[in-house]
C-alpha positions as CSV (number, residue, x, y, z in Angstrom):
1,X,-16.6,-43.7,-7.8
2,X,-17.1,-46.8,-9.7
3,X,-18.7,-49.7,-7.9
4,X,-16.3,-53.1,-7.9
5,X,-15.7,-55.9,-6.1
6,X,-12.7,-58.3,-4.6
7,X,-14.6,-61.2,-6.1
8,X,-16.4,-62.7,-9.3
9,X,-19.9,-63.8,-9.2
10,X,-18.9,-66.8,-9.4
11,X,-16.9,-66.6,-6.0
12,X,-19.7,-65.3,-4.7
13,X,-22.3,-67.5,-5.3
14,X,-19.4,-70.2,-4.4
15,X,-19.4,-67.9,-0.8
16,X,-23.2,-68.0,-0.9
17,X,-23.4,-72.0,-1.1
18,X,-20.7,-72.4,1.6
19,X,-22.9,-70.3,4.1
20,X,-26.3,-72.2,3.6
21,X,-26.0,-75.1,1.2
22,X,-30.2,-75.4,1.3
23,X,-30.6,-72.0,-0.3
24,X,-32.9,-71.7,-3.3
25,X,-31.2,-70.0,-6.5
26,X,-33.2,-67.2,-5.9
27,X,-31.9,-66.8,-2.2
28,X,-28.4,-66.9,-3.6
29,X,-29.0,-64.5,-6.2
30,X,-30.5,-62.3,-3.8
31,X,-27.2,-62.5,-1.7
32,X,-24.7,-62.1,-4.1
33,X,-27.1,-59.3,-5.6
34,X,-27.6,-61.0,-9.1
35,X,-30.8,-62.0,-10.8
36,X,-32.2,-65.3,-10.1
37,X,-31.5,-66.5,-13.7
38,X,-28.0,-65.3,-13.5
39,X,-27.5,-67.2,-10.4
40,X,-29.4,-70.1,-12.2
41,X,-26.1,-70.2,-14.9
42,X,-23.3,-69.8,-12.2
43,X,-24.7,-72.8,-10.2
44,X,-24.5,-74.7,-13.5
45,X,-20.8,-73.5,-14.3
46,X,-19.8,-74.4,-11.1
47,X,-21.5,-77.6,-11.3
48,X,-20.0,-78.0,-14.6
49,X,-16.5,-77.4,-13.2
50,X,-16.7,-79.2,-10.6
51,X,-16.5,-77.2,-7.7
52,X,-20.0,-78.2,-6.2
53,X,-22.5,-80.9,-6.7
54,X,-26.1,-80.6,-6.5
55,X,-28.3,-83.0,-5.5
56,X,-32.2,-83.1,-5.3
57,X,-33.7,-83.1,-2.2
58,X,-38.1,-83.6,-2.2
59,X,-38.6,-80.7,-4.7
60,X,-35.4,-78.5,-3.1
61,X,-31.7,-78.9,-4.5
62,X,-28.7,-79.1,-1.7
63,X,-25.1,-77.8,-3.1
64,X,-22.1,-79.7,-1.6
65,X,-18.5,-77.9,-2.8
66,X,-15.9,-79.8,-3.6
67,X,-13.1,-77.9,-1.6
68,X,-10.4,-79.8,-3.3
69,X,-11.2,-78.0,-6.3
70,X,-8.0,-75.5,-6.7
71,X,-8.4,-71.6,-7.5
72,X,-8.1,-70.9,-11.0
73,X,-5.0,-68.6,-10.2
74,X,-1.1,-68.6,-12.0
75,X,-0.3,-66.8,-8.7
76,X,-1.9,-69.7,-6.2
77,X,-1.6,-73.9,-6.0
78,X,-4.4,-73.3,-3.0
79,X,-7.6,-75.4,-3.4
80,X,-11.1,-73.9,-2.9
81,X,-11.3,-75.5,1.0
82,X,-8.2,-73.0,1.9
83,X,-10.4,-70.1,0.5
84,X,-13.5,-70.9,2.5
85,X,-11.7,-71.4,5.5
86,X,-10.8,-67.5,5.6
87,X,-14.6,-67.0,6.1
88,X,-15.0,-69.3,8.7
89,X,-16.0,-72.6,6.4
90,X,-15.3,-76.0,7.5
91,X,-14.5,-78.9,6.2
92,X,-17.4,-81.9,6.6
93,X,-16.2,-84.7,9.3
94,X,-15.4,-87.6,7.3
95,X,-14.7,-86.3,3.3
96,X,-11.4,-87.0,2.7
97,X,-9.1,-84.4,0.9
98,X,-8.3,-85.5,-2.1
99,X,-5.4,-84.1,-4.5
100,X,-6.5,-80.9,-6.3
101,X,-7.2,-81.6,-10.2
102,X,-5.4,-78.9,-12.2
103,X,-7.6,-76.7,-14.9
104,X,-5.8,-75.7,-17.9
């Protein structure tokens, strides 16, 4: 049978960063089973779109996500935050929700 998943890579990685958001991009290409440069260029798409910020830390990066983002879905106005939260992410105390900015 033909391996698949539910989920892109970039969901994944996106699911990585939510769990740990001090992980090298090795670490989260080791998670989401992708090579480290492959997990290199989803960090920077998502960075790109806007769905997580990365900021340099000593000579370490730390990821914040941006869970107002929505889901690039016709079928869904949920945001990002309402995705996480079905694995158990929460919300920072004190980030305000702000409203979803729509991709076209």
């Amino acid at each position: 049978m033909k391996e698949w998943s539910l989920f892109t890579n970039h969901g994944l990685v996106l699911a990585a960063i939510s769990r740990d958001s001090n992980k090298t991009i090795r670490e989260i290409g080791d998670d989401v089973g992708v090579t480290e440069r492959t997990a290199y260029g989803i960090v920077v798409d998502l960075e790109k779109a806007g769905y997580i910020k990365r900021t340099r830390v000593g000579v370490r990066n730390m990821y914040a996500i941006n869970p107002d983002m929505p889901i690039v879905s016709r079928l869904s106005d949920a945001s990002v935050g309402d995705l996480l939260a079905l694995f158990g992410w929460q919300r920072q105390k004190g980030t305000k929700r702000t409203r979803p900015r729509t991709i076209s």
